[in-house]
N, C-alpha and C positions, 0 to 999 in steps of 0.2 A: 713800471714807471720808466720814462725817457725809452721807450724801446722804437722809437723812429726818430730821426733829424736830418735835417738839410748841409750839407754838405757840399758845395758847387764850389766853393775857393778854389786859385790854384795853388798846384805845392810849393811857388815859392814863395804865396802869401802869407804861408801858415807858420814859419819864424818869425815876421812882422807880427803878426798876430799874438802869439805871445812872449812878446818882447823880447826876443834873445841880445840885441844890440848889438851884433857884430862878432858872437860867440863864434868859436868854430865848429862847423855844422860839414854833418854829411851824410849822405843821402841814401837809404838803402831799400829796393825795392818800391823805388816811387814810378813804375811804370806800369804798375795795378793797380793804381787809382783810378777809379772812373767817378768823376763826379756825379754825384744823384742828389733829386729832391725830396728824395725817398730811401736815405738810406735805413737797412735790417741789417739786424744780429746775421753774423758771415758774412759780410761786403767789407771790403780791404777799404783803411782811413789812415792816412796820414797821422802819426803819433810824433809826437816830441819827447823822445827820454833821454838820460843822462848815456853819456859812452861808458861801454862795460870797460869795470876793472881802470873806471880813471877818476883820480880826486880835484881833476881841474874845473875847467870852464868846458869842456867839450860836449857838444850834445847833438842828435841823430834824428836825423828828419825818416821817418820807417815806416811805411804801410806794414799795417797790422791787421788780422781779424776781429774783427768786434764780437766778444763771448767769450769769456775767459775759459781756456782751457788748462785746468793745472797741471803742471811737470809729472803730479805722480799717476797720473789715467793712463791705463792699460795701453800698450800699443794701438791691441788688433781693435780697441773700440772706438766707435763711431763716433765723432764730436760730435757734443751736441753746443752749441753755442749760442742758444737758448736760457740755456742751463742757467749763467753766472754772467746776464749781461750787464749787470747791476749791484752795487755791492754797498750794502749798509755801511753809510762812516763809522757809527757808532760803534759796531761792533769788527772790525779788521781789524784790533789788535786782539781778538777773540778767537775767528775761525783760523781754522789750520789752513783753507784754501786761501786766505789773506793776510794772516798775520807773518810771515817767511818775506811775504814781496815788500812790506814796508818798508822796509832799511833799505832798498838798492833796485828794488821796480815799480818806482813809480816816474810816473807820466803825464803829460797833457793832451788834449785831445779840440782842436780848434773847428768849431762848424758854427753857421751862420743861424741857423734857430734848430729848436727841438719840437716834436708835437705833443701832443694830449688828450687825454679823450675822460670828456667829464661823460660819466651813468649817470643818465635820468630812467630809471625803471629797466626796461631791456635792452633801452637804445644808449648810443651812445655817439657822443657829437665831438667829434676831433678839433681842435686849436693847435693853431700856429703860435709859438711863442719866441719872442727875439727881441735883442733889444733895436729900440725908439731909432736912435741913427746909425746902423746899421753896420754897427763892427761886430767881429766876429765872438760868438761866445767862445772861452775857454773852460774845458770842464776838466775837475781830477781824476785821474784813473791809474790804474796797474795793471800791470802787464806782467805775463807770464810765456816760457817756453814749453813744448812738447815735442818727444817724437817718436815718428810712427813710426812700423813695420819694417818700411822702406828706410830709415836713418834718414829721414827729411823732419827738419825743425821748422815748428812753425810758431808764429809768435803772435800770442792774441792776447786781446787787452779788457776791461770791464771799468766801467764810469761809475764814481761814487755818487751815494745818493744821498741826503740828508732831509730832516722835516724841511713842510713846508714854507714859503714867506708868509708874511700877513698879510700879504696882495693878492698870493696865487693859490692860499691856502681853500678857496672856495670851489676851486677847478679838482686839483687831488692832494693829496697829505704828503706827499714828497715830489721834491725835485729834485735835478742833478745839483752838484756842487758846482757851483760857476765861481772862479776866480778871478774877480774883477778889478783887478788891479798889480800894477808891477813887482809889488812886495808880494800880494797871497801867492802867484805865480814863481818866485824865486825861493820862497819858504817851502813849496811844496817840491819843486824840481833837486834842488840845489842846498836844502836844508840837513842837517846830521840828523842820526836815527836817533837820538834823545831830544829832538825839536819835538817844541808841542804844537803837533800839527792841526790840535782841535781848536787851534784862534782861527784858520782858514777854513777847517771843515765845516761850515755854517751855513744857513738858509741867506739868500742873495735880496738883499734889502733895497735893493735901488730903484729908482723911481724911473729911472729908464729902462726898465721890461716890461713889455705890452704884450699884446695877445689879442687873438680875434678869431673866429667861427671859419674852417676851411671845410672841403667836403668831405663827403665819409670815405668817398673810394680811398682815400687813402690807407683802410683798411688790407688793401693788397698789397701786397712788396711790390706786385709785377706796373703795380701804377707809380709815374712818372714823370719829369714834365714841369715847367712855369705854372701848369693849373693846380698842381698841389699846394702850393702857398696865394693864391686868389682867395681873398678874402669872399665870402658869403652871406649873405641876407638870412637868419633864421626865419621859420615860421612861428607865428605867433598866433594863437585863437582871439579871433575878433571879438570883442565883448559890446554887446547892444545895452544899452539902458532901457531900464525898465519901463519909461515911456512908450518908450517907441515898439516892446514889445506889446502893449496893452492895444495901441493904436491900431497895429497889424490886426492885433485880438478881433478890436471893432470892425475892421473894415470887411475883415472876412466873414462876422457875423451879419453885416447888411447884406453883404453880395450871397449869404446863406442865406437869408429872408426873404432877396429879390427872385430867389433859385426856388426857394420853397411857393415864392407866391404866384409864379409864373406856371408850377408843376400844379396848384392848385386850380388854375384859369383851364390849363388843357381838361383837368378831371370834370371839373364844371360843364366844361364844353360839349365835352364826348358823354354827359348821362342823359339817358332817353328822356322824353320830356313826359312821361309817361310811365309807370310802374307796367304794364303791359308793351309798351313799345321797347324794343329794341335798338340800341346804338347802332345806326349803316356805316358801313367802312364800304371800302372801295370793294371788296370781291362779292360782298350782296350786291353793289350796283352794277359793277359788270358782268354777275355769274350771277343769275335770277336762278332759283329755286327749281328743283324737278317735277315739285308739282307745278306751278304755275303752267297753263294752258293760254297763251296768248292773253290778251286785254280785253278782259269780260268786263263789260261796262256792268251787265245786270248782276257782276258779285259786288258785294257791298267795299268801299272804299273802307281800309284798316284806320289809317292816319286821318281819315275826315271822322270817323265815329267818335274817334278818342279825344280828335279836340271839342267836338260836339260836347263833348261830358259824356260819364258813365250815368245820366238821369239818363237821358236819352232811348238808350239800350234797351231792349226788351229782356227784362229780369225774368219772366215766368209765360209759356208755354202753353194753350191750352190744352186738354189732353186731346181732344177730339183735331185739332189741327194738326196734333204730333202724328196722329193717326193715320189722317187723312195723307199726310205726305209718305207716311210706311206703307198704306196699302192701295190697290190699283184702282181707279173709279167704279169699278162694277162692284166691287165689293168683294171678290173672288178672287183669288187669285189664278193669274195667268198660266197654263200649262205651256210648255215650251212649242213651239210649232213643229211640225214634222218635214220631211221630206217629199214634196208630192209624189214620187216615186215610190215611198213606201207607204204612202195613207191606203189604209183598209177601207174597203165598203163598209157599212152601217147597215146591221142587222136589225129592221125594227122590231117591237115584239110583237106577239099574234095579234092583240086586234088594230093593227096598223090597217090603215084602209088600202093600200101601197101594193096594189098586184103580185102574186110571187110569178117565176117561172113555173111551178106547176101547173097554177091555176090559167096559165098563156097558154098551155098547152090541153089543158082540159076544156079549153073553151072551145077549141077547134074540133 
C-alpha cells in the first residue's frame, strides 16, 4: 500500500505545505532531493520533524530515506527499505520497531498525489490519486536513525497506513494517513506522548480526493516524467445487442445460401450430359488422346450417338458378322509372306504332269 507517490514540490514549499507559519526551520541535507514523479522506497524526500532534544516550536526541513530502517539492525547488514515502508496505525503502539518512535519521531511527509494499483485477476491498473485543487497531500510517518559499519547515520522514515475511506475503499483496503487540516498536523507534530493520536489516525473523508486510470509503466522505479500522472482512457469490451447479433446471423446465412447455390450451378454445369459421356476440361481439348489417329470421318461420332439416344445403337451382333470381321474373305487364314529371297521351289508330287530334270535329260 502507498509504495509510489509524486513528489516534484520544491523544498521550500514543503513548510507552506504543512503549515508551519513562521516556525523556526532548518534545513538539513536538502541537496538530495531530486524531485520525481515516481518516487520508491530508497529515494531521499523531504521530511518535516520536530528538532532533537527541544520542547519548543522548532522544527527540520531533512531529506530522509523512505523505508524504515530501525536503530537496532545490525551494522554490516544490507538495508532493505522495502522491508518497513508502511506501518499499520493501528498497531505502533504494539511493534517494538514502532512503538519506541512514538513519543519523539514522528513526522510529516508532504507530496502532491500517491498511486495504486487495483487487481483485477492478474492484471493490475495503477491510479493516480490527489486531491481536486491541487495542494499538497500531507501524510503521518516516523522516522528512525541507523549506523553502519562506517559510523555514518542515516535517517529514514515509513508513512502510516490506516483502513480505507468509503470513496477509495473500492480501489484497495488501506490508505496512507492524510492529514488534512492545521489542527490533525500540529496534534501529530507537536502533540505529548499521552495525546490521543487515534482522533487523527483515520481514513481521509473528504470529498476533495479524486483519482483516475494512469499507465502501467509506472510499474518501474526507472519510469519517469509528466507521463506518469497523464490520465488514460481504459479499455472496455464492446457489448453488441442481441439484434444485431441475429441479423449478422442472417446475413451470413443468405451470403451461405448464395455460396452454396452458386457452387451447385458450377456442379450442374460440369456433369456429362450423358452417363457414358464424359465432363471435357481443357487438357482433353488441348491434349487429344494417344489413341486418337487423326479425323477419321468413317469412325462413328461418340457425342452424335449419344444424343441420338441409346435406341439407336446396335444392342446385339450377329454371330456370322462378328465373324466375318475376325476372319479373312477366303476363309483361311493368311500365312505370313516370305522373303523372295528365301521362297523355295515347289516340289510337286509324282503324277504332276510338270517335266523333271531327269526326264530333260533322258529325252535327249
Amino acid at each position: 500500500m502507498c509504495g509510489r507517490a509524486r513528489c516534484t514540490l520544491r523544498a521550500d514549499d514543503i513548510p507552506r505545505a504543512c503549515r508551519l507559519n513562521g516556525r523556526p526551520l532548518r534545513s538539513i541535507n536538502t541537496d538530495r532531493y531530486r524531485p520525481s514523479y515516481n518516487v520508491s522506497p530508497g529515494r531521499d524526500i523531504p521530511v518535516v520533524r520536530r528538532e532533537d532534544g527541544s520542547d519548543g516550536d522548532g522544527v527540520v526541513l531533512q531529506c530522509m530515506k523512505w523505508g524504515l530502517i530501525p536503530s537496532f539492525t545490525k551494522k554490516d547488514e544490507k538495508p532493505d527499505h522495502y522491508k518497513m515502508f508502511n506501518a499499520r496505525a493501528e498497531s505502533i503502539r504494539e511493534k517494538a520497531s514502532f512503538r519506541r518512535l512514538v513519543p519523539k519521531n514522528r513526522c510529516v511527509v508532504a507530496v502532491e498525489g500517491f498511486y495504486e494499483w487495483k487487481k483485477d485477476g492478474s492484471k493490475k491498473q495503477p491510479y493516480y490519486i490527489h486531491l481536486k485543487d491541487g495542494r499538497p497531500l500531507v501524510f503521518a510517518a516516523l522516522y528512525d536513525t541507523w549506523k553502519n559499519t562506517e559510523g555514518e547515520i542515516h535517517y529514514t522514515f515509513t508513512i502510516l497506513t490506516t483502513s480505507s475511506s468509503s470513496t477509495l475503499g473500492w480501489l484497495h483496503d488501506r490508505m496512507p494517513v492524510i492529514l488534512g487540516d492545521k489542527e490533525s498536523m500540529d496534534t501529530w507534530l507537536f502533540g505529548s506522548p499521552s495525546s490521543k493520536f487515534e482522533t487523527v489516525l483515520k481514513p481521509y473523508e473528504g470529498p476533495d480526493l479524486v483519482w483516475y486510470p494512469v499507465t502501467s509503466a509506472m510499474g518501474k522505479p526507472s519510469f519517469d516524467g509528466p507521463e506518469c500522472v497523464m490520465e488514460i482512457k481504459l479499455k472496455t469490451e464492446e457489448t453488441k445487442p442481441i439484434s444485431q447479433f441475429f441479423s449478422k446471423k442472417g446475413v451470413d446465412s443468405e451470403q451461405g445460401s448464395k455460396l452454396g447455390s452458386m457452387h451447385g450451378d458450377l456442379i450442374k454445369n460440369n456433369q456429362p450430359k450423358s452417363l457414358k459421356e464424359e465432363p471435357q476440361t481443357q487438357d482433353s481439348l488441348d491434349h487429344p488422346s494417344v489413341t486418337d489417329e487423326g479425323n477419321d470421318e468413317s469412325k462413328p461420332n461418340i457425342s452424335t450417338l449419344t444424343n441420338e439416344g441409346a435406341g439407336n445403337l446396335p444392342i446385339k451382333r450377329n454371330y456370322e458378322e462378328l465373324s466375318a470381321d475376325a476372319k479373312p474373305a477366303g476363309g483361311k487364314a493368311e500365312k505370313p509372306q516370305t522373303s523372295p529371297a528365301r521362297k523355295k521351289k515347289n516340289v510337286g508330287p509324282a503324277d504332276d504332269k510338270q517335266p523333271t530334270l531327269l526326264s530333260f535329260f533322258g529325252k535327249r
